[in-house]
C-alpha positions as CSV (number, residue, x, y, z in Angstrom):
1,X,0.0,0.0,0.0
2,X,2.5,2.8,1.1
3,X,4.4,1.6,-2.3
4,X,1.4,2.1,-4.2
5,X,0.5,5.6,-2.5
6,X,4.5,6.6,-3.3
7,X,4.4,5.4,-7.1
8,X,1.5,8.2,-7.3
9,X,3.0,10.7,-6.3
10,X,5.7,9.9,-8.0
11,X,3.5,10.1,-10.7
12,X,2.0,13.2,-10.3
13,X,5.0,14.9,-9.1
14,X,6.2,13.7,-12.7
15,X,3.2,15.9,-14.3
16,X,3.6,19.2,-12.5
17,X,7.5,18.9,-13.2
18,X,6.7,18.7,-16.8
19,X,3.9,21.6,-16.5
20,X,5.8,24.5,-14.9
21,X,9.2,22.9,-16.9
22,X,6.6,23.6,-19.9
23,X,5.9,27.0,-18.8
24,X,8.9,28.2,-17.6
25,X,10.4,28.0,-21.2
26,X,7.8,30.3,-22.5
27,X,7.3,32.4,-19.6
28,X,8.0,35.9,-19.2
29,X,11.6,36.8,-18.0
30,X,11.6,33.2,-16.6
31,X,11.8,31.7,-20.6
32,X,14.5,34.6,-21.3
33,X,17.2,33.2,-23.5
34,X,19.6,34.3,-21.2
35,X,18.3,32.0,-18.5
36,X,20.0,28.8,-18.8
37,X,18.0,25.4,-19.2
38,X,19.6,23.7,-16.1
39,X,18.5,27.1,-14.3
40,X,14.8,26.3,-15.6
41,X,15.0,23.0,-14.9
42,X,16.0,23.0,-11.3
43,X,13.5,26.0,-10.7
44,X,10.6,23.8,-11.6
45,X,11.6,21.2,-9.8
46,X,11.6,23.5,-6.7
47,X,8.1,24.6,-7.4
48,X,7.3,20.8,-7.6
49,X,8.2,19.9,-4.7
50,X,7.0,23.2,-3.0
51,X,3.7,22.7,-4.6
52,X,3.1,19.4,-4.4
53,X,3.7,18.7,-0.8
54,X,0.3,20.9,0.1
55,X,-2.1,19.3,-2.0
56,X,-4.5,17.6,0.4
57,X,-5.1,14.7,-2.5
58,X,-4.6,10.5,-2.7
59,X,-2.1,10.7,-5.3
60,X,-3.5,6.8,-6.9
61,X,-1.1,5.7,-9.8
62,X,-1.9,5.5,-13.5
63,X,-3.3,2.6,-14.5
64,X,-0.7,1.5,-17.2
65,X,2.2,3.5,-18.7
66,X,0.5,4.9,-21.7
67,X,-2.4,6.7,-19.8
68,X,0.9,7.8,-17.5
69,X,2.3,9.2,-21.0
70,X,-0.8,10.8,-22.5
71,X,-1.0,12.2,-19.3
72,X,2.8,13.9,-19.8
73,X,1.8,15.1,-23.4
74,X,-1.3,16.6,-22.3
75,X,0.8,18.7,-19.1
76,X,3.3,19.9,-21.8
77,X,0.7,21.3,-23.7
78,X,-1.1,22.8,-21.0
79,X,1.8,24.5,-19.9
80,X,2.9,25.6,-23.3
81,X,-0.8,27.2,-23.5
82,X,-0.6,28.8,-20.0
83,X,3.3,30.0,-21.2
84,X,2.2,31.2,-24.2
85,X,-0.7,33.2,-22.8
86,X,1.6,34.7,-20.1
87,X,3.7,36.2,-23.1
88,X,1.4,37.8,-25.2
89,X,1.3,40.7,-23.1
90,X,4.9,40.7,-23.7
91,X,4.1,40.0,-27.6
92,X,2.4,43.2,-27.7
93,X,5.0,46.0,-26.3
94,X,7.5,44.1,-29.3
95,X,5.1,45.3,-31.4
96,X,4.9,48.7,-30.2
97,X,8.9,48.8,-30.1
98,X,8.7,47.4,-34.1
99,X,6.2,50.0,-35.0
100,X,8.3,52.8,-34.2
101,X,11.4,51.6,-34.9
102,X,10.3,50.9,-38.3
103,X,8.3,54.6,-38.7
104,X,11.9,55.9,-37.1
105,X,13.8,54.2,-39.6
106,X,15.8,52.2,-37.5
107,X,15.2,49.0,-39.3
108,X,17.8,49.6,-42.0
109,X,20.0,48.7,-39.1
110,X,19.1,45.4,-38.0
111,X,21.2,44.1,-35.4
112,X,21.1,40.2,-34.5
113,X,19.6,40.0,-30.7
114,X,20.0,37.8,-27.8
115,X,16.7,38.7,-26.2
116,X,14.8,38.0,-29.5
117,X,14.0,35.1,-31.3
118,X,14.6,36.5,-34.5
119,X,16.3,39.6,-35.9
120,X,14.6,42.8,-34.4
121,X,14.8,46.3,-34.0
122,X,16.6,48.6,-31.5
123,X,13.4,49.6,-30.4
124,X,12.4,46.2,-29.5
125,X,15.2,45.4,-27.7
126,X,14.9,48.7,-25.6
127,X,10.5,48.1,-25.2
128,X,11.4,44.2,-24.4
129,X,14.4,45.0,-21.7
130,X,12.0,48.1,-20.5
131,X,9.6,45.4,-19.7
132,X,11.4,43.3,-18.0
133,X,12.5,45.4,-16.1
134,X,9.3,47.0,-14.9
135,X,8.0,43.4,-14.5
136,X,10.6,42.7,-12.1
137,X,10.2,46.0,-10.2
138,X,6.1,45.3,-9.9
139,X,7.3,41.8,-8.3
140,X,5.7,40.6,-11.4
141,X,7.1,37.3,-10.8
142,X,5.8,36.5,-7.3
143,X,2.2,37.1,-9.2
144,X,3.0,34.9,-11.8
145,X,4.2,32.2,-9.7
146,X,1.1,32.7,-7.8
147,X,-1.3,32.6,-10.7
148,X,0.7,29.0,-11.6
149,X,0.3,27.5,-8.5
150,X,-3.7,28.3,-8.8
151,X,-3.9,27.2,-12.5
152,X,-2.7,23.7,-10.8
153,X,-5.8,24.1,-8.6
154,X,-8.1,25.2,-11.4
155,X,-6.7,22.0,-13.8
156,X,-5.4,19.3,-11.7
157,X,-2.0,17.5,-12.9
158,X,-3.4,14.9,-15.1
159,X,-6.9,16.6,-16.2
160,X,-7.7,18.9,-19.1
161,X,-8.7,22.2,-19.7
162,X,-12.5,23.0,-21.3
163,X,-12.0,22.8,-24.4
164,X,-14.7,25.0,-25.8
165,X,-13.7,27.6,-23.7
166,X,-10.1,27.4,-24.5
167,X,-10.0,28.8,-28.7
168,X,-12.3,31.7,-27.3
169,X,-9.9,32.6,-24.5
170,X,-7.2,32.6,-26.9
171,X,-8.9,34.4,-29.7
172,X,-10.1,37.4,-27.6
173,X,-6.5,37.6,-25.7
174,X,-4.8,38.0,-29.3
175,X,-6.7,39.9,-30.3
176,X,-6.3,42.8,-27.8
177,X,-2.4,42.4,-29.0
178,X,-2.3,45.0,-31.2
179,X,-4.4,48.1,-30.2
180,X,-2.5,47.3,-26.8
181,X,1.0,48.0,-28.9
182,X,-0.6,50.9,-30.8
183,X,-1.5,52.7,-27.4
184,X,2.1,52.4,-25.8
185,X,3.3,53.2,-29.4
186,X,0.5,56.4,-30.3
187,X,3.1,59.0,-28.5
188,X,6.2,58.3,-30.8
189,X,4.1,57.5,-33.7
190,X,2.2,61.2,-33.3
191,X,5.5,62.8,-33.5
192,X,6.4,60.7,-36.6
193,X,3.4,61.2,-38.4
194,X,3.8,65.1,-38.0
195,X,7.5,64.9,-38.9
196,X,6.2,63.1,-42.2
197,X,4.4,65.9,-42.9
198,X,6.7,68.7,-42.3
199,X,9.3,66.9,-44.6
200,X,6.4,66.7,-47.1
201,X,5.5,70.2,-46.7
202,X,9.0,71.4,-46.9
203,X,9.9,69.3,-50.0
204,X,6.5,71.4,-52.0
205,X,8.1,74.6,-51.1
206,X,11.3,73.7,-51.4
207,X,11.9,71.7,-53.8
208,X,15.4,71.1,-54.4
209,X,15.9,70.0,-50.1
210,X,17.0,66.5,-50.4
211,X,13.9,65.2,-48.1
212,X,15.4,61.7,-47.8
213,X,18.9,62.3,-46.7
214,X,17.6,65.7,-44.4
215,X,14.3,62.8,-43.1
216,X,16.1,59.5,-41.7
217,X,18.4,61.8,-39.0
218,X,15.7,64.0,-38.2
219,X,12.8,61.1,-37.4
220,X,15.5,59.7,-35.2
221,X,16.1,62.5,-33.4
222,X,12.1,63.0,-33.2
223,X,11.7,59.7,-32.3
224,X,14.2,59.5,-29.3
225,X,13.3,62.6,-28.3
226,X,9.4,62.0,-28.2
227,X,9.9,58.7,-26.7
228,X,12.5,60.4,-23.9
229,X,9.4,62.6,-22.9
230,X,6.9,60.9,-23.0
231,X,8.6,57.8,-21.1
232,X,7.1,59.4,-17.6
233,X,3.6,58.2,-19.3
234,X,4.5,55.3,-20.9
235,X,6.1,53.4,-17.8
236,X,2.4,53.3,-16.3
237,X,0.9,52.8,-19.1
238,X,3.5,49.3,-19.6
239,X,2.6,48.6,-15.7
240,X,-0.8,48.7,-16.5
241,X,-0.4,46.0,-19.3
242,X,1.5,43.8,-17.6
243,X,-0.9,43.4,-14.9
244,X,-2.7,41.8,-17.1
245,X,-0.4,38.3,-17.1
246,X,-1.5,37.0,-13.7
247,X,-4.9,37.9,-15.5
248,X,-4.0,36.0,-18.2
249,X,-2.8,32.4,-16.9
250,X,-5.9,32.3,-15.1
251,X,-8.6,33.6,-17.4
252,X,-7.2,30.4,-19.9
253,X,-7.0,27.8,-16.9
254,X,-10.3,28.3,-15.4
């Protein structure tokens, strides 16, 4: 009997490994390049064994091994759901840091990134480092360990999610991507869009002004000024969205 009730928590110990492992590799700051796998990996085992040891449960073993498998697959893609869903918030200040780097110019000088997944901007790496940053200082990650320890409450190691409530979660939290980015971007962008037209103005009344070569250093300097005075707003206005992870984890685990 006590080898019985040890082989199941074995078991299920096993599942919420592979869940927050899952996670962690997609998480905010936690899923960082930077962050080493062996780091990852002995992280979620800590949070296994910190919360596993309250669950008031009979931990019974699987019946054969390939229930005890399915069982795996279907942890890894809860917590690459719950990982991914956590990010998306982070998806959409990216965006915002693309969109003006691109109006700015800045894209003629791509540089290769370590906190990207691809080649990006400047102003992506600053938005995406900006982020993390105020995500730490918000003790973002003691909410987001909190909201994974109830998503393990709200889907038990070993169950599944709704799945007719899932694609509607997701759909209506990607969805709100984008006119998040274009809010956090709308202050730089203004400036842009009015420098446009001033170089467009300028080039109907004077005519022989070489527009392009005067344009790409002065939308720089618009652009890094606007966006160095009107950081004061934009720091709440990034808190503010990143509340919204916590938020998130839960809203697609309940």
């Amino acid at each position: 009997m006590d080898f019985s009730l040890s082989a199941g928590m074995l078991e299920h110990g096993a599942l919420v490994f592979v869940r927050l492992l899952s996670v962690l590799s997609t998480a905010p700051v936690f899923g960082h390049r930077s962050v080493a796998m062996p780091i990852k990996v002995g992280l979620a085992f800590g949070l296994t064994i910190v919360l596993l040891m309250p669950m008031q449960q009979s931990f019974i073993p699987f019946a054969d091994g390939l229930t005890f498998l399915l069982a795996l697959a279907g942890e890894v893609l809860i917590g690459l759901l719950i990982g991914f869903v956590s990010m998306l918030v982070f998806y959409a200040l990216e965006m915002a840091g693309g969109i003006i780097g691109m109006e700015m110019g800045l894209y003629f000088a791509f540089s290769i990134s370590p906190t990207l997944p691809s080649q990006g901007g400047m102003m992506q790496q600053f938005y995406v480092l900006l982020s993390i940053l105020i995500f730490l200082s918000m003790n973002g990650h003691h909410a987001f360990l909190l909201a994974l320890s109830r998503t393990l409450e709200a889907v038990p190691p070993g169950s599944f999610m709704q799945s007719d409530v899932v694609p509607e979660t997701l759909i209506r939290l990607s969805s709100a991507i984008f006119p998040s980015a274009l809010q956090i971007a709308l202050p730089v962008l203004a400036a842009l869009v009015l420098t446009d037209l001033a170089l467009a103005l300028m080039n109907r009344v004077m005519p022989r002004i070489y527009v392009f070569v005067l344009g790409m250093p002065l939308k720089m300097g618009v652009g890094l000024a606007t966006l160095l005075v009107t950081l004061p707003l934009t720091v709440p206005l990034v808190r503010q969205t990143l509340e919204q992870v916590a938020r998130n984890m839960l809203l697609i685990a309940r």
